[in-house]
FIFILUM-994608 format. One record per residue (C-alpha): y, x, z; residue number from 1. Coordinates in steps of 0.5 Angstrom, whole numbers, plus 500, padded with zeros to 3 digits. Example, Ala and Ser with C-alpha at 12.3 -4.5 7.8 and 13.67 -1.06 7.14 Angstrom:
# residues 2
PT   py   px   pz  num
PT  491  525  516    1
PT  498  527  514    2
This chain:
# residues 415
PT   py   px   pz  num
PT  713  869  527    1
PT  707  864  529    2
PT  708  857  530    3
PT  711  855  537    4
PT  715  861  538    5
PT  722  862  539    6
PT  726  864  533    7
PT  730  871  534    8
PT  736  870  529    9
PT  736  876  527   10
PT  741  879  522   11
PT  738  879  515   12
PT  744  882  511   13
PT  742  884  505   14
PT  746  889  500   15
PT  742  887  494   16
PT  748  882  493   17
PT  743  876  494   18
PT  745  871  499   19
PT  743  869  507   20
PT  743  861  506   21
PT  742  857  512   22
PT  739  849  510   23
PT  740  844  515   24
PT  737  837  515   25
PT  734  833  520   26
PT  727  832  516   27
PT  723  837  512   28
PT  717  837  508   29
PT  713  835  508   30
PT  715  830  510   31
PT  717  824  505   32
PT  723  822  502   33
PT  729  823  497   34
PT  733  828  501   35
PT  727  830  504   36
PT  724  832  498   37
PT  730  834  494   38
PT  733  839  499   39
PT  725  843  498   40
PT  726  843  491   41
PT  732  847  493   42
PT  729  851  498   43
PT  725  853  493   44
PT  729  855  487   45
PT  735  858  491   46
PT  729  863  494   47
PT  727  865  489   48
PT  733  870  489   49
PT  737  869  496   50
PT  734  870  503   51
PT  733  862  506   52
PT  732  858  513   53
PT  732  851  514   54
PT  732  849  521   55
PT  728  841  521   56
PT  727  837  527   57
PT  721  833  524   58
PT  716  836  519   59
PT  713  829  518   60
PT  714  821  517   61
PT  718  818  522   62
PT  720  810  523   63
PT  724  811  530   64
PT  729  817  529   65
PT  732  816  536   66
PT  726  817  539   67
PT  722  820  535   68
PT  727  827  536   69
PT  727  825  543   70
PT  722  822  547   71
PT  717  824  542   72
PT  720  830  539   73
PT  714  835  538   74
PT  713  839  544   75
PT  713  846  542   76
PT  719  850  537   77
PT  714  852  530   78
PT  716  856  525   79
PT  712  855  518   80
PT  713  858  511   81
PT  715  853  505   82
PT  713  859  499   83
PT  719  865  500   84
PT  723  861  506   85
PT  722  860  513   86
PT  723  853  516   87
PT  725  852  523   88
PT  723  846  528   89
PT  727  845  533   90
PT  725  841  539   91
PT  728  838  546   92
PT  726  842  551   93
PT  722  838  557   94
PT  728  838  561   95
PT  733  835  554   96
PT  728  830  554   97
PT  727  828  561   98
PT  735  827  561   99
PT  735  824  554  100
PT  730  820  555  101
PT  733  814  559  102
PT  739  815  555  103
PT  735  813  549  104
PT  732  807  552  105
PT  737  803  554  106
PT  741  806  548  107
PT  736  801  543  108
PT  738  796  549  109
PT  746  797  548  110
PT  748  800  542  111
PT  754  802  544  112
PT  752  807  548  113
PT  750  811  542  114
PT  757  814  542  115
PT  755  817  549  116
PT  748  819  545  117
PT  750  822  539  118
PT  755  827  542  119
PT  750  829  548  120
PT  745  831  542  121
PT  750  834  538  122
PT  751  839  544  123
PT  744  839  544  124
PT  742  843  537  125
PT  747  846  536  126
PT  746  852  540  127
PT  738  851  536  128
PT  741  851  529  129
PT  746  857  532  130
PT  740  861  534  131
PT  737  860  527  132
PT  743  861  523  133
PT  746  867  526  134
PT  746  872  520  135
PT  747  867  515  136
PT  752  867  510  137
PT  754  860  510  138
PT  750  853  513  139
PT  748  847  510  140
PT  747  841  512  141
PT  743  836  508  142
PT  744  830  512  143
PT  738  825  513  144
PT  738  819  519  145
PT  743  820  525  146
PT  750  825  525  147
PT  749  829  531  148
PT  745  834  528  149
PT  751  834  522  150
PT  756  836  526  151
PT  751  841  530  152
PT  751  845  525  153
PT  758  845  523  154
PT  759  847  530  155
PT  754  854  529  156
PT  758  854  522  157
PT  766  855  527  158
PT  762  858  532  159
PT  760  864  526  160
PT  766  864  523  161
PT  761  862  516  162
PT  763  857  511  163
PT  760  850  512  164
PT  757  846  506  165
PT  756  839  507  166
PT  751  834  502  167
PT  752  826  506  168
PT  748  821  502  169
PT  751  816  504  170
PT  748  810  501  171
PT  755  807  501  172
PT  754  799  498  173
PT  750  797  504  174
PT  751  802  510  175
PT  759  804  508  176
PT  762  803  515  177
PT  756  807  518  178
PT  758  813  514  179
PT  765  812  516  180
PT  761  816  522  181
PT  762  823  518  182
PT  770  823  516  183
PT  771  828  520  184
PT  766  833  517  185
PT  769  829  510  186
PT  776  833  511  187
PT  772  839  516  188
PT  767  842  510  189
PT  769  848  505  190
PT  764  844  501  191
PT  762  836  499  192
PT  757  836  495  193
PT  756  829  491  194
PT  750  826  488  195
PT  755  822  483  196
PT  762  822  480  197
PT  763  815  484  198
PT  760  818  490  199
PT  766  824  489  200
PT  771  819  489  201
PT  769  815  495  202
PT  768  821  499  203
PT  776  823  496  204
PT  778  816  500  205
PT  776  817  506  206
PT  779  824  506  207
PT  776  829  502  208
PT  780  835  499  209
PT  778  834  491  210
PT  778  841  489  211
PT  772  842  495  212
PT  768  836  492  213
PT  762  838  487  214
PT  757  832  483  215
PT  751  836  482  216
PT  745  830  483  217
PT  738  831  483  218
PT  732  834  478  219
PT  725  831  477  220
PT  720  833  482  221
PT  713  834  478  222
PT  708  837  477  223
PT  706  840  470  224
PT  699  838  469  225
PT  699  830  469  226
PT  694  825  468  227
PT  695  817  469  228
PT  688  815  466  229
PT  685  818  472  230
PT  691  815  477  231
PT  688  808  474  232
PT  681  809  475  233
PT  682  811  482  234
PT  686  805  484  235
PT  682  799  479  236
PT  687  799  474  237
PT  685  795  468  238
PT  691  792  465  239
PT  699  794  465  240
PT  702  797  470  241
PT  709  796  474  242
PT  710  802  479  243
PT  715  803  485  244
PT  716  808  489  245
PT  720  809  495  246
PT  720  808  502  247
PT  718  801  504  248
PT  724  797  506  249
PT  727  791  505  250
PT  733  794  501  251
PT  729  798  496  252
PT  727  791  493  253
PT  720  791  493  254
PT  719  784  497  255
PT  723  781  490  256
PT  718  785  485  257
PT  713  782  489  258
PT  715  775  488  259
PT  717  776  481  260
PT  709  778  479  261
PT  708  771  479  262
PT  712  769  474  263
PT  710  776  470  264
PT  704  774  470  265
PT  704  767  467  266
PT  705  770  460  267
PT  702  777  462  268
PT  696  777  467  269
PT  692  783  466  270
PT  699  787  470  271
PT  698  791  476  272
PT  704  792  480  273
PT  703  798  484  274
PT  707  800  490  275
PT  707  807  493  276
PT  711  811  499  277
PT  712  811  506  278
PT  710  804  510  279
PT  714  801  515  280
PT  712  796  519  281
PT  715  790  516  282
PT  712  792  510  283
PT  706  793  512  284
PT  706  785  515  285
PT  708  783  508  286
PT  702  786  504  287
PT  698  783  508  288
PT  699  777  505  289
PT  699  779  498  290
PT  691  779  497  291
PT  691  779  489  292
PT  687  785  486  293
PT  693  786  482  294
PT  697  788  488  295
PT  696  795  489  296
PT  699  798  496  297
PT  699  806  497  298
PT  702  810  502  299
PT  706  817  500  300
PT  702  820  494  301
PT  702  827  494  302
PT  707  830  489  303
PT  700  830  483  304
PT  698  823  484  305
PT  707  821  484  306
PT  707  825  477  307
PT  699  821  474  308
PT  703  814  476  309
PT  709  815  473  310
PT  704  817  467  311
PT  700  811  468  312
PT  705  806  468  313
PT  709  802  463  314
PT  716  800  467  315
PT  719  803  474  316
PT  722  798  477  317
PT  726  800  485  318
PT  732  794  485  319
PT  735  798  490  320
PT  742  795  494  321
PT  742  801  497  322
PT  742  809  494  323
PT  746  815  493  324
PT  743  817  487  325
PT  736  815  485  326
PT  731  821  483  327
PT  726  817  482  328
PT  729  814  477  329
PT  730  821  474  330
PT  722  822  474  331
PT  721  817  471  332
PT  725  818  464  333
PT  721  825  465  334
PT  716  822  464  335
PT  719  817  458  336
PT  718  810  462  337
PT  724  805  462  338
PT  726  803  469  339
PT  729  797  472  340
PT  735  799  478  341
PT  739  795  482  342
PT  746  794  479  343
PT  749  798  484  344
PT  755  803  483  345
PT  751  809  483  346
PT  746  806  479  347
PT  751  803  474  348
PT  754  810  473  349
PT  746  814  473  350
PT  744  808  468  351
PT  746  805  462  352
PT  744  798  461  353
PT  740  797  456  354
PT  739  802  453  355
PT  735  808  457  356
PT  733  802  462  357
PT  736  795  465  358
PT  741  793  472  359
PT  739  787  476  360
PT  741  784  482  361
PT  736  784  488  362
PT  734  776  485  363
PT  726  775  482  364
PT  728  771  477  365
PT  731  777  474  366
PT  727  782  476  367
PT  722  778  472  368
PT  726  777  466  369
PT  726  784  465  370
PT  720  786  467  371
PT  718  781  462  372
PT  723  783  456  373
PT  720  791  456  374
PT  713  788  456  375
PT  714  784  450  376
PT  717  790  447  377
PT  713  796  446  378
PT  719  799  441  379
PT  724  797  447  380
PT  720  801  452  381
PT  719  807  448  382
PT  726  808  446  383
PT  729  807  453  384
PT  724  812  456  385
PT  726  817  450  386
PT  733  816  452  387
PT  733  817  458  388
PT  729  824  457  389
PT  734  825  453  390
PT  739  825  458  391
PT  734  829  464  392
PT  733  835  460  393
PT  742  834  458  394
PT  744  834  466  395
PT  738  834  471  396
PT  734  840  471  397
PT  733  844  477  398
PT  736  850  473  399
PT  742  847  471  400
PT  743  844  479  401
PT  740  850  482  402
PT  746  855  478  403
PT  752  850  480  404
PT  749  849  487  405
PT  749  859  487  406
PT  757  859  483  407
PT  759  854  490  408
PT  756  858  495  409
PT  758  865  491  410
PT  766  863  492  411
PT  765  860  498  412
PT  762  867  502  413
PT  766  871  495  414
PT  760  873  492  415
């Protein structure tokens, strides 16, 4: 099928013992972001030996997830190819959005009229994602920005009579309370799939039954070839180089390592601090003020430029306050960099402090401390980088994530 036509749901049952998946997630690539990213490289595995769909709602970047899934939703269904999997765009019909839109608007005005909002976009998709997925053996859904698509999906799931699975990411240190919005599906799902132990436990507090929850984490997305000489030519990188990598907001830290480069340059003035990832429009007003050469912003990279940076640089360094996991962290122990994170649980439970990488609380002063210490050191970076390798090739490769991820699924259908 072409883009703007209708899926059919057409049954895809297979005898070869292969699996119909059917993935969930508000956002698909190409858009950029770690669920984003991570449930592609998924896709891309599990297609290799099971028939997969993915129903999306938006193939691209997006600040208002409100309105951008109504109001300024894409006007037209699509269908496209991600190698052997299909992904579905569903969208609002003309008259879904002439309904929804005033709601939308004066739900940015009145917050609390979102419990009003959230069920009617429930009711909206999940006939969409039920049209998609009939003939699947099972739904999952990964979620990314509002619940309504979460618990459409579990719907079409009841609806089908096919086990749900459900991997929520919540970023639980900052966000905690919002999350408490999937309880329900916390206790409803066959399966909960957690980024880390620390996760799981959480999920087990807020009403999960422990034997339905699996840790799997995530792997490295790179690319083979690599080359960080190039990314520094490109971007009029002469000395040593910091690298971020994220969503430009707040909690990520970025602000903190910008005000941390005054400090590291008082004994380290050839150091370039390089940002790269999606903007937001906070981010791109403070940029601007930052005018040294040494300050280098870039938007998303494609998955090519990610690996020549993580190559270029001498320290990763994202002090989140909020993650679920932190793949980007992964990629760059791929790559043997040393990393600096927020002390956050998560990251407390990912990384050992001291030696495959460094926490920090989200303050300048010690962002810039530890930069510093790695950089005085070249046997320090060196040996956290190979630590953490170490522990990617132990726990986080995609072969390892992919085949626990097929074993929940075979004795959820009874394959």
């Amino acid at each position: 099928m072409g883009p703007g036509r209708r899926p059919t749901g057409e049954d895809f049952s297979r005898s070869d013992g292969a699996m119909n998946i059917c993935y969930t997630i508000t956002r698909y690539w190409p858009a950029v972001g770690g669920a984003e990213v991570h449930t592609h490289e998924l896709v891309k595995r599990l297609s290799e030996r099971h028939r997969v769909k993915v129903v999306a709602q938006l193939k691209a970047a997006c600040t208002d997830w409100l309105r951008d899934i109504t109001m300024y939703a894409p006007s037209e269904p699509e269908v496209y190819s991600d190698d052997r999997a299909e992904v579905y765009i569903v969208t609002t019909t003309e008259l879904e959005r002439k309904v929804l839109g005033p709601l939308v608007r004066m739900t940015d005005q009145i917050g609390a009229l979102w419990y009003v909002t959230s069920p009617l976009l429930r009711r909206t998709f999940r006939g969409k994602v039920e049209e998609v997925a009939r003939g699947c053996d099972l739904i999952h859904n990964v979620r990314a920005g509002p619940q309504h698509l979460s618990y459409a999906s579990w719907d079409a799931a009841k609806r089908l009579k096919v086990p749900f699975v459900f991997t929520p990411i919540p970023h639980i240190d900052g966000e905690g309370n919002v999350f408490k919005a999937f309880s329900k599906l916390y206790k409803r799902a066959d399966a909960l799939i957690a980024m880390t132990e620390y996760e799981r436990r959480w999920l087990i507090e807020q009403g999960a039954r422990p034997e339905k929850v699996h840790t799997l984490g995530v792997g490295p997305v790179l690319t083979e070839d690599y080359d960080g000489e190039s990314f520094k030519r490109k971007f009029n990188i002469s000395g040593r180089m910091v690298l971020f990598v994220g969503q430009k907001y707040r909690y990520k830290g970025y602000l903190e390592i910008l005000k941390a480069s005054s400090k590291v340059w008082e004994e380290f003035p050839d150091t370039y601090f390089v940002f790269a990832g999606p903007r937001t429009r906070e981010s791109v007003e403070i940029f601007s003020l930052y005018t040294d050469p040494r300050i280098v912003e870039v938007g998303p990279l494609s998955e090519r430029e990610k690996t020549d940076a993580f190559a270029a640089c001498d320290i990763f360094c994202m002090p989140s306050t909020r993650e679920s996991f932190g793949g980007v962290f992964i990629e760059a122990w791929a790559m043997e960099k040393p990393v600096i994170a927020g002390n956050i649980p998560c990251e407390r439970e990912l990384i050992e402090d001291g030696v495959d990488g460094f926490l920090v609380e989200q303050d300048p002063e010690e962002v810039a401390t530890k930069i510093l210490q790695l950089l005085k050191d070249d046997e320090l970076r060196r040996r956290m980088g190979r630590r953490g390798k170490e522990k990617v090739l132990a726990k986080y490769t995609w072969e390892k994530i992919t085949s626990k991820m097929e074993e929940i699924y075979r004795k959820l259908v009874g394959r």
